[in-house]
N, C-alpha and C positions, 0 to 999 in steps of 0.2 A: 459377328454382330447380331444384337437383337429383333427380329422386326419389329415397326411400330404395331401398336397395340390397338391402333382405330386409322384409316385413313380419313385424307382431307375428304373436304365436303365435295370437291370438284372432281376429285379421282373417284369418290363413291359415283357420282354423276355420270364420269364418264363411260365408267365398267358396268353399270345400268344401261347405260344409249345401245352398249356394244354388243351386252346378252340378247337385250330385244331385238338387235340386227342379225345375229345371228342366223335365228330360223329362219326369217325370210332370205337371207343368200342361200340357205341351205336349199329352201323353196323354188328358188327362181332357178328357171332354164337357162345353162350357157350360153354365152352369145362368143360362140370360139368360130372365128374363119375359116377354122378346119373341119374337114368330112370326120366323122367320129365313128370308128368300126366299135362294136361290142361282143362281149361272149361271157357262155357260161366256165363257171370254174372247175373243169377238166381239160386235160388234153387235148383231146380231137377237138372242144369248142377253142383253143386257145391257135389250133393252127388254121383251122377255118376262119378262124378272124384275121391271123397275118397272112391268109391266101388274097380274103379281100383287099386287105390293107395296101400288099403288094400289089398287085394288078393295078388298083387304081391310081398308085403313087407312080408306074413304071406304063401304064397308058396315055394318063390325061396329065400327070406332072403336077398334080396336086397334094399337099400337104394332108396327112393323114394323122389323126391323135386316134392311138388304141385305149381302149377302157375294158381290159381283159379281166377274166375271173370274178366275174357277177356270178350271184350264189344260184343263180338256177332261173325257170323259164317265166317265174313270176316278176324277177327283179327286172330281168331284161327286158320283158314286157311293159313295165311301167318307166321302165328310163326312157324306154323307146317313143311309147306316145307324150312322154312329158318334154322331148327334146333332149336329152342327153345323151343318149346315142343316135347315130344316123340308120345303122344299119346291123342285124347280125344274122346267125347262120341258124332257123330253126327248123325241128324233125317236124315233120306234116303230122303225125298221130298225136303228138308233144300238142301240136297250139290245136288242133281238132277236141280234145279232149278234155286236157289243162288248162287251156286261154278260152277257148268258144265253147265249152261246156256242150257240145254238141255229142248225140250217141256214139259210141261205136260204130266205126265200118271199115272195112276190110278189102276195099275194093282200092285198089290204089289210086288210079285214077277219080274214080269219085274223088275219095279225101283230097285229094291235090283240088279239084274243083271246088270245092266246098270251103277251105280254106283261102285261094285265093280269092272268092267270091265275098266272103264273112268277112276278112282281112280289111278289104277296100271299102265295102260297107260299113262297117263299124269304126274302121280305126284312120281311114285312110293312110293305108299302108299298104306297099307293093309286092304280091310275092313271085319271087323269079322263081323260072322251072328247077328242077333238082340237078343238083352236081354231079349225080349219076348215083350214088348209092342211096342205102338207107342203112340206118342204125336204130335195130330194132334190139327192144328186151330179150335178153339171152337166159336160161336158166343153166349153169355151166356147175358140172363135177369133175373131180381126178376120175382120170382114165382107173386106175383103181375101182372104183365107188363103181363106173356104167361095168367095166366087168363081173365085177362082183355081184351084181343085181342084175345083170343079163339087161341092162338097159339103151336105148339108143332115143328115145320118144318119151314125150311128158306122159302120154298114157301109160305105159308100161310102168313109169315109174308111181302111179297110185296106188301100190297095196304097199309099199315100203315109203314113201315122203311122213308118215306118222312115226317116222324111225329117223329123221335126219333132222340136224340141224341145221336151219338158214340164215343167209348172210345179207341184206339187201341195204340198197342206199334209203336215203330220207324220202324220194319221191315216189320211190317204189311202194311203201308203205300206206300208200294216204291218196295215190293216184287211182281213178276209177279201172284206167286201165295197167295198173299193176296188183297185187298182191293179193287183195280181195274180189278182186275178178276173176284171176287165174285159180284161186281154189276155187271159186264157185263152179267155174269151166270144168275143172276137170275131176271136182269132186274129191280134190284134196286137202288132204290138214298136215302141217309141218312141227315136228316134236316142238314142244315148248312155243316161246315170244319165240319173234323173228330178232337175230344180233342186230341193229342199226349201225350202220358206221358209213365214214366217207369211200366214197367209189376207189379210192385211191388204196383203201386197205383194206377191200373186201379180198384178194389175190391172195395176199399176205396169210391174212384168215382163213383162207382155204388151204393154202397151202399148209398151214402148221396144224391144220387139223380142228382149228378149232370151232368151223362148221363145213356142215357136208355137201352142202349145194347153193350156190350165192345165183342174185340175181343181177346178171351182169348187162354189160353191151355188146351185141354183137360183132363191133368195129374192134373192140379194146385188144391190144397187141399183147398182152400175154398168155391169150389164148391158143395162138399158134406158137410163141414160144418154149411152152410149156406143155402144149399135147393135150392141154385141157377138151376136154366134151361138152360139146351143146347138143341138150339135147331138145329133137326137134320136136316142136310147137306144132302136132298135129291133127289137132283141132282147130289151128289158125284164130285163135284167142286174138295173137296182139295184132293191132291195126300196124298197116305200111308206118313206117319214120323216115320217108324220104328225108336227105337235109338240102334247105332249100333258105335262100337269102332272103330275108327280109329288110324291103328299105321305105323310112318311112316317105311318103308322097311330096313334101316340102323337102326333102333332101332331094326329091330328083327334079321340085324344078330350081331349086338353086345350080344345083352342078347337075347339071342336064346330063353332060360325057359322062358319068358314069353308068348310066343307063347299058348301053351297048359292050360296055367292058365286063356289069356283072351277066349281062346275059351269055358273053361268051364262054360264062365256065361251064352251062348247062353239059352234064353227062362227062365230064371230063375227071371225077375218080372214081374207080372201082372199089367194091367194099375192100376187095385185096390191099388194094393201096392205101385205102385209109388204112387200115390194121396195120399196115409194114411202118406208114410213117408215124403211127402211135409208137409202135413200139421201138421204133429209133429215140423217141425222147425219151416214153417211160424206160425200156431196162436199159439202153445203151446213153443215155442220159445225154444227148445234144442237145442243141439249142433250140428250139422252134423255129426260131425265121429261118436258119440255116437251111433245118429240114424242107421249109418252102421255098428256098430259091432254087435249091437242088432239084425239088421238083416241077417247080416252073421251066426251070431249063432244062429236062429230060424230055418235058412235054411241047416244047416250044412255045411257052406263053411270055 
């Protein structure tokens, strides 16, 4: 059948009311009776989100909607005070730096102060103590590459990085404390542009060779599956990444009960254990939540 060739006057009408409607739903903050967890789109942010999720559905018995795989700390950040998410899981150097444009510092504590303190002030948002690790920027080679260069330390590695090719994600690139910082730190320059690509195929990249040193996470599980090298950051360049819950202030005084539930998870994984349960999803390819009831249940939560 042929389409018509002009619609009626009241279907043009209508599908005008409907485009001008659009934006403004697009606009407006959910009004969902459920607690809303959020995360970025990786891994580890995808199970930190179903840790919350769980707890709070298997404490207080309320209904939880996940909004998983937001593109990174700026999205999550503005869903967050616009109301569309209630809550998600971020690294203290990450919102120190990226969100509150605040300097560099390296003092763990501090950071963790100074972020809670900014957090509540500017955004009324709450941040709970850290889950027990941190995930900091890793600069990671094949065990290959640190032998061959007699390297263990980013200093050591200065008279040869003008000889390597690097792999880094989008933030790394553009964040104060990544890319352009760390050369300045350490006084180094990297062959050519930097590869950009998603965190998810910087491993892949390394491994097929097609750059020599990527900027990774410290947490990310095919680090130990693989024998990969970090090496260490011994100038203390990048600030502490505790990861620590962020919930905005109007989620906790509607559902109050969750208060006590996220605070219970304070100190309860080790970087060891986020890396093992990263790498159960990424190489061994399970499910996420699986991976977090198992470990809910190992831990007695």
């Amino acid at each position: 059948m042929t389409p018509p060739r002009r619609l009626s006057a009241a279907l043009s009408a209508a599908l005008s009311l409907l485009l001008l409607c659009v934006p403004l739903l697009g606009c407006s903050p959910p009004r969902s009776s459920h607690i809303v967890i959020g995360a970025k789109d990786f891994t580890e942010q995808t199970l930190l989100g179903e840790l919350l999720a769980q707890e709070i559905e298997a404490k207080t018995h309320l209904k939880v909607d996940r909004h998983f795989y937001l593109a990174g700390s700026y999205i999550c950040q503005q869903a967050l005070l616009a109301g569309r998410i209630d809550a998600y899981v971020e690294y203290t150097g990450t919102a120190l730096t990226a969100i509150l444009k605040q300097p560099i510092d390296r003092n763990p504590q501090q950071v963790f102060d100074t972020v809670q303190r900014l957090y509540q002030q500017r955004y009324h948002v709450t941040v709970f103590p850290s889950l027990g690790f941190q995930n900091t920027f890793a600069m990671v080679v094949r065990p290959s590459t640190a032998r061959r260069l007699r390297v263990t330390t980013l200093s050591q590695l200065v008279p040869d990085a003008s000889h390597l090719r690097l792999g880094v994600g989008y933030e790394f690139q553009t964040r104060p404390d990544g890319l352009r910082g760390l050369e300045k730190a350490y006084g180094m320059h990297f062959a050519g542009t930097p590869r950009v690509m998603d965190l998810g195929l910087l491993y892949r990249a390394l491994e097929s060779h097609q750059v020599d040193i990527i900027a990774a996470n410290s947490t990310d599980g095919p680090i130990a599956a693989a024998h990969l090298v970090i090496l260490k950051d011994d100038r203390h360049f990048f600030p502490p990444y505790q990861a620590v819950p962020l919930v905005s202030d109007a989620a906790l005084r509607r559902w109050p009960q969750i208060r006590p539930v996220l605070a219970s998870l304070a100190g309860k994984i080790t970087a060891a254990g986020m890396r093992q349960m990263n790498e159960e999803v990424d190489g061994e390819h399970r499910d996420p939540a699986a991976v977090i009831r198992e470990f809910r249940k190992e831990h007695g939560l």
